[in-house]
DRENBA-988261 format. One record per residue (C-alpha): residue number from 1; x, y, z. Coordinates in pm, whole numbers, plus 32768, in hexadecimal, padded with zeros to 4 digits. Example, Ala and Ser with C-alpha at 12.3 -4.5 7.8 and 13.67 -1.06 7.14 Angstrom:
# DRENBA-988261
<r><nr>1</nr><X>84CE</X><Y>7E3E</Y><Z>830C</Z></r>
<r><nr>2</nr><X>8557</X><Y>7F96</Y><Z>82CA</Z></r>
# end
This chain:
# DRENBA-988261
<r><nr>1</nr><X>B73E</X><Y>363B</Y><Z>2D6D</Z></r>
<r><nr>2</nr><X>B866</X><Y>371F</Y><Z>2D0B</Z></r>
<r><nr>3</nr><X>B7D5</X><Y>3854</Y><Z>2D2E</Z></r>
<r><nr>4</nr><X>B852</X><Y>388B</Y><Z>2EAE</Z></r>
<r><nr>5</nr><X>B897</X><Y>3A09</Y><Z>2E4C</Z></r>
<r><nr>6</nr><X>B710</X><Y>3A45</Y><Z>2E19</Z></r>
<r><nr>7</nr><X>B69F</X><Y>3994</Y><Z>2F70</Z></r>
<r><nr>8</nr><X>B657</X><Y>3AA1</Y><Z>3074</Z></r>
<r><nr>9</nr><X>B6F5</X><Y>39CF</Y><Z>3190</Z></r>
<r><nr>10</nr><X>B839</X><Y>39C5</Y><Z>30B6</Z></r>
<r><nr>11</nr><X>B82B</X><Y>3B57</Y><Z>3092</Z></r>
<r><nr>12</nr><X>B7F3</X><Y>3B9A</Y><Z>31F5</Z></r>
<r><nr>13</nr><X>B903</X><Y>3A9F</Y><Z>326C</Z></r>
<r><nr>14</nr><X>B9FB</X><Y>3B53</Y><Z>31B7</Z></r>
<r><nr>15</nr><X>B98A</X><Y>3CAE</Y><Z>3227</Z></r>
<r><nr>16</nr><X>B9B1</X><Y>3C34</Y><Z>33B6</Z></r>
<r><nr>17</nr><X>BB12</X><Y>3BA3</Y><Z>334E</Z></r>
<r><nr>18</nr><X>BB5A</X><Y>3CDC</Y><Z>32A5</Z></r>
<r><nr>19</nr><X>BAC8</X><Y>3D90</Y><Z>3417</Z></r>
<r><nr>20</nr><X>BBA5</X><Y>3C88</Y><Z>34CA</Z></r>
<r><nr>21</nr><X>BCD1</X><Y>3CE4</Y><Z>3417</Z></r>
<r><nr>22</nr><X>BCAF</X><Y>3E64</Y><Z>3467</Z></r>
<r><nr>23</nr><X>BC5F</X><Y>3E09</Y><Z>35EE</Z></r>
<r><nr>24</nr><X>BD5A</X><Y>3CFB</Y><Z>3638</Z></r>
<r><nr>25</nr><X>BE49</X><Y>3E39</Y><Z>359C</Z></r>
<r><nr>26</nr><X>BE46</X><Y>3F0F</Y><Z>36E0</Z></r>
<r><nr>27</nr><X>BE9C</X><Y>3DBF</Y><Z>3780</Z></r>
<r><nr>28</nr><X>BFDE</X><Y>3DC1</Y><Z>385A</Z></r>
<r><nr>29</nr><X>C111</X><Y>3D72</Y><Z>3777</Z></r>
<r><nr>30</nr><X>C192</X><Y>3C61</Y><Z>387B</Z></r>
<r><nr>31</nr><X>C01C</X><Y>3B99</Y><Z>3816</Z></r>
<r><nr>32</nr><X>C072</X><Y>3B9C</Y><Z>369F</Z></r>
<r><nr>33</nr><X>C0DD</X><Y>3A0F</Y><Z>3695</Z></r>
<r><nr>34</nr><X>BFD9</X><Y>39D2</Y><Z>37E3</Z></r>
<r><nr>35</nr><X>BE51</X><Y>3A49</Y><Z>37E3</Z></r>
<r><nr>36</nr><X>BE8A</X><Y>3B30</Y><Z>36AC</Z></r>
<r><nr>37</nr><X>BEC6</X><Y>3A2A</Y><Z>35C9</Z></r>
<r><nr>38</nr><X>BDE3</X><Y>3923</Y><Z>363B</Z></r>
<r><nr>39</nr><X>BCCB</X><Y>3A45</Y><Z>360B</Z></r>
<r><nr>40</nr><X>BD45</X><Y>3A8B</Y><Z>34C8</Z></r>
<r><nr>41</nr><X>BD2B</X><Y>3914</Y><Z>3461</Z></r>
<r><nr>42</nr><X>BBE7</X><Y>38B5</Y><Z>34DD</Z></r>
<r><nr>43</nr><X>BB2C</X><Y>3A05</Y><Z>3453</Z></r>
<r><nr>44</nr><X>BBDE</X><Y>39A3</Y><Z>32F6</Z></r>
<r><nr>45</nr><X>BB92</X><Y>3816</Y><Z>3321</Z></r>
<r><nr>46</nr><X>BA25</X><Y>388B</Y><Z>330E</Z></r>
<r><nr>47</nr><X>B9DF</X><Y>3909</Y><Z>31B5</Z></r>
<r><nr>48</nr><X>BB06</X><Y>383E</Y><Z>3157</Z></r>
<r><nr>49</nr><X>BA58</X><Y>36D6</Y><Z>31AE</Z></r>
<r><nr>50</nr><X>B917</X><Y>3774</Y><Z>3104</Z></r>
<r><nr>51</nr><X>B9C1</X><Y>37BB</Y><Z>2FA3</Z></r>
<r><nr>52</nr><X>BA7C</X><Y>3651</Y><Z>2FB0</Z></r>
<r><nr>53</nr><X>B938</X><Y>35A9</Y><Z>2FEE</Z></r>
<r><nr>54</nr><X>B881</X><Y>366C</Y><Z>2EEC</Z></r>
<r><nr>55</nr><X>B9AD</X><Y>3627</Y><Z>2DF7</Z></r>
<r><nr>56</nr><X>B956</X><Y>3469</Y><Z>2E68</Z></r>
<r><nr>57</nr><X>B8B0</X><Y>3375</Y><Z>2D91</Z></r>
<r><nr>58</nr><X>B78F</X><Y>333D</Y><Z>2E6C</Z></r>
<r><nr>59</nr><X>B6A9</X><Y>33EF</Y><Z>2F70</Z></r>
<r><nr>60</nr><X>B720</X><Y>32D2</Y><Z>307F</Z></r>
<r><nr>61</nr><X>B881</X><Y>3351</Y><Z>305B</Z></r>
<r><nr>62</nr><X>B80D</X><Y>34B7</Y><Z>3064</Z></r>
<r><nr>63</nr><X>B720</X><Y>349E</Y><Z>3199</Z></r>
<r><nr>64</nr><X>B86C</X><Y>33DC</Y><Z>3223</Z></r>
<r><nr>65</nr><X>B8FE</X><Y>352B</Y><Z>31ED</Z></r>
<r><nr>66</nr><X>B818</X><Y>35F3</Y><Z>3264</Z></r>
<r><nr>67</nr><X>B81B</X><Y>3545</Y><Z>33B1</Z></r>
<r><nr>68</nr><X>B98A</X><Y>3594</Y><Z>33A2</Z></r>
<r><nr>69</nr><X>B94D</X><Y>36E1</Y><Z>338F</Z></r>
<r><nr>70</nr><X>B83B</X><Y>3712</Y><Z>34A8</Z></r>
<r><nr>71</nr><X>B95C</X><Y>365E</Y><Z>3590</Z></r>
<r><nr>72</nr><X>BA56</X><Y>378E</Y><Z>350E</Z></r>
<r><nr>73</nr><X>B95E</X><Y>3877</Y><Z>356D</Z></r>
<r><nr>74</nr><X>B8E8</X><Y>3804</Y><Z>36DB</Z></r>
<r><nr>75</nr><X>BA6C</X><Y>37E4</Y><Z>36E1</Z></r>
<r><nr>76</nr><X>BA87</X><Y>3965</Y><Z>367E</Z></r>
<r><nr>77</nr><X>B9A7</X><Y>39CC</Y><Z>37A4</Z></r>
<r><nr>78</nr><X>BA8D</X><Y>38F5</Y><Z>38B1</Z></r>
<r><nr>79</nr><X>BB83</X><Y>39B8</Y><Z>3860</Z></r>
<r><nr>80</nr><X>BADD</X><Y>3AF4</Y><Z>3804</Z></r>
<r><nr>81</nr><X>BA72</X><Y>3AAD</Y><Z>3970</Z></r>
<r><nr>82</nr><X>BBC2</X><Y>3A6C</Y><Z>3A0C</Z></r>
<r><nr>83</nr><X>BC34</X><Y>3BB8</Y><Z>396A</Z></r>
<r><nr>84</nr><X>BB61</X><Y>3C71</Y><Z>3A23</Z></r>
<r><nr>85</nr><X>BB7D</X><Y>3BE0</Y><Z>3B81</Z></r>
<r><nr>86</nr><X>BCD8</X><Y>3C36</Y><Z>3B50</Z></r>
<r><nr>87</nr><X>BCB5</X><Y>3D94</Y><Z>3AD4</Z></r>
<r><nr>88</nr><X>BD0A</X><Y>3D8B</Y><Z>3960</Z></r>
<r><nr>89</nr><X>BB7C</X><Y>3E14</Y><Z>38EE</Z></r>
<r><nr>90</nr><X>BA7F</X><Y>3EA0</Y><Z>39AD</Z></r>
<r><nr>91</nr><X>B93C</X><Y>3E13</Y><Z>3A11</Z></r>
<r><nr>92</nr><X>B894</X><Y>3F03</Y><Z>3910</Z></r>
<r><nr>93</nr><X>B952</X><Y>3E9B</Y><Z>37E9</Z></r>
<r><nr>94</nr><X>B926</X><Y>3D0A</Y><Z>387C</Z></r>
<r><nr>95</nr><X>B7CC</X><Y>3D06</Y><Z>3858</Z></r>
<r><nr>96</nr><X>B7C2</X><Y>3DB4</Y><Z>3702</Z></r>
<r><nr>97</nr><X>B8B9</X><Y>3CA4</Y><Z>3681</Z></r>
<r><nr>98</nr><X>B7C4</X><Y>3B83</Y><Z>3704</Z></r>
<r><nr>99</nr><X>B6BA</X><Y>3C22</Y><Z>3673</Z></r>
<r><nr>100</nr><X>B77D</X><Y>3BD0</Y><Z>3521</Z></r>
<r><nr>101</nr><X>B7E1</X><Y>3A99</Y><Z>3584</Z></r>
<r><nr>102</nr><X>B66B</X><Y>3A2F</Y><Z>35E2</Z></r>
<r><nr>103</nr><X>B5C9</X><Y>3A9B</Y><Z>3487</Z></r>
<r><nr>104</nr><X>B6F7</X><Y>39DD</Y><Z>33EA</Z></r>
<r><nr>105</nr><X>B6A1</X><Y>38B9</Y><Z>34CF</Z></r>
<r><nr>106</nr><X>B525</X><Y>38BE</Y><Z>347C</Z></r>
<r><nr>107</nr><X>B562</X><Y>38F0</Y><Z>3313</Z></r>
<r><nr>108</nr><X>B655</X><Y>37C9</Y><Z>32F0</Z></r>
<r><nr>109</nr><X>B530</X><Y>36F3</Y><Z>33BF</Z></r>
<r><nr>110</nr><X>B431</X><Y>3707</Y><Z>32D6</Z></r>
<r><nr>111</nr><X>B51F</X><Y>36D7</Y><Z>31A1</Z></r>
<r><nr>112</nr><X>B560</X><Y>3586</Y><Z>3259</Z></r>
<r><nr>113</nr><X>B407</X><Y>3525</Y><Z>326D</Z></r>
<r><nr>114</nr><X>B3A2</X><Y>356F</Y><Z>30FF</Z></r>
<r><nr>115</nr><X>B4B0</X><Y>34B9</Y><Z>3076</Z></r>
<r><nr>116</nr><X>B417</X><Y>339D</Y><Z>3161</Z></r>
<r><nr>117</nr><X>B2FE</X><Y>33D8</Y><Z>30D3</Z></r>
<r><nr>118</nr><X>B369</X><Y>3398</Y><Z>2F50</Z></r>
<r><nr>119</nr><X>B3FB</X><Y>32A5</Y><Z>2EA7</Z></r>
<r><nr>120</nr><X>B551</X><Y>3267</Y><Z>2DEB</Z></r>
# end
């Protein structure tokens, strides 16, 4: 499975890092080693974890990272979360964001179970 660039969970992981990036960039300066970056890293850890388990030897190690992933993403929303208790996005722009995050979330779930499913 080394094809990560044609899965649709793959695509759309990279465009809500891409999103992530130009949010996080009206971000107050003095948060750019705090929340910024630990945004930053979990929205890229997402389609990052999907493309190293897709570029594995077997559909164990990929559903490994796949689980990976899904625990990037719920991570994303914590702090996606925390960012807006504190002021940094509106409650507008939250919910739009964890729309993403849930279709990512749902997507990645049933890639899990059919690789259950199959065998090596």
């Amino acid at each position: 499975m080394n094809n990560y660039k044609s899965l649709k969970l793959w695509q759309k992981s990279v465009d809500l890092a891409v999103e992530i990036y130009k949010v996080t960039s009206s971000f107050p300066k003095e948060e750019m080693y705090g929340l910024t970056s630990q945004i930053k890293r979990s929205a890229v850890s997402i389609p990052s974890n999907i493309a190293e388990g897709a570029g594995r030897n077997t559909k164990k190690d990929f559903n490994n990272f796949l689980g990976i992933s899904i625990g990037s993403s719920s991570e994303l929303d914590t702090q996606l979360i925390i960012a807006s208790r504190i002021g940094f996005i509106n409650e507008s722009l939250l919910q739009t964001l964890q729309k993403q995050i849930e279709e990512i979330q749902k997507m990645n779930w049933a890639l899990k179970r059919s690789l259950k499913l199959t065998n090596d």
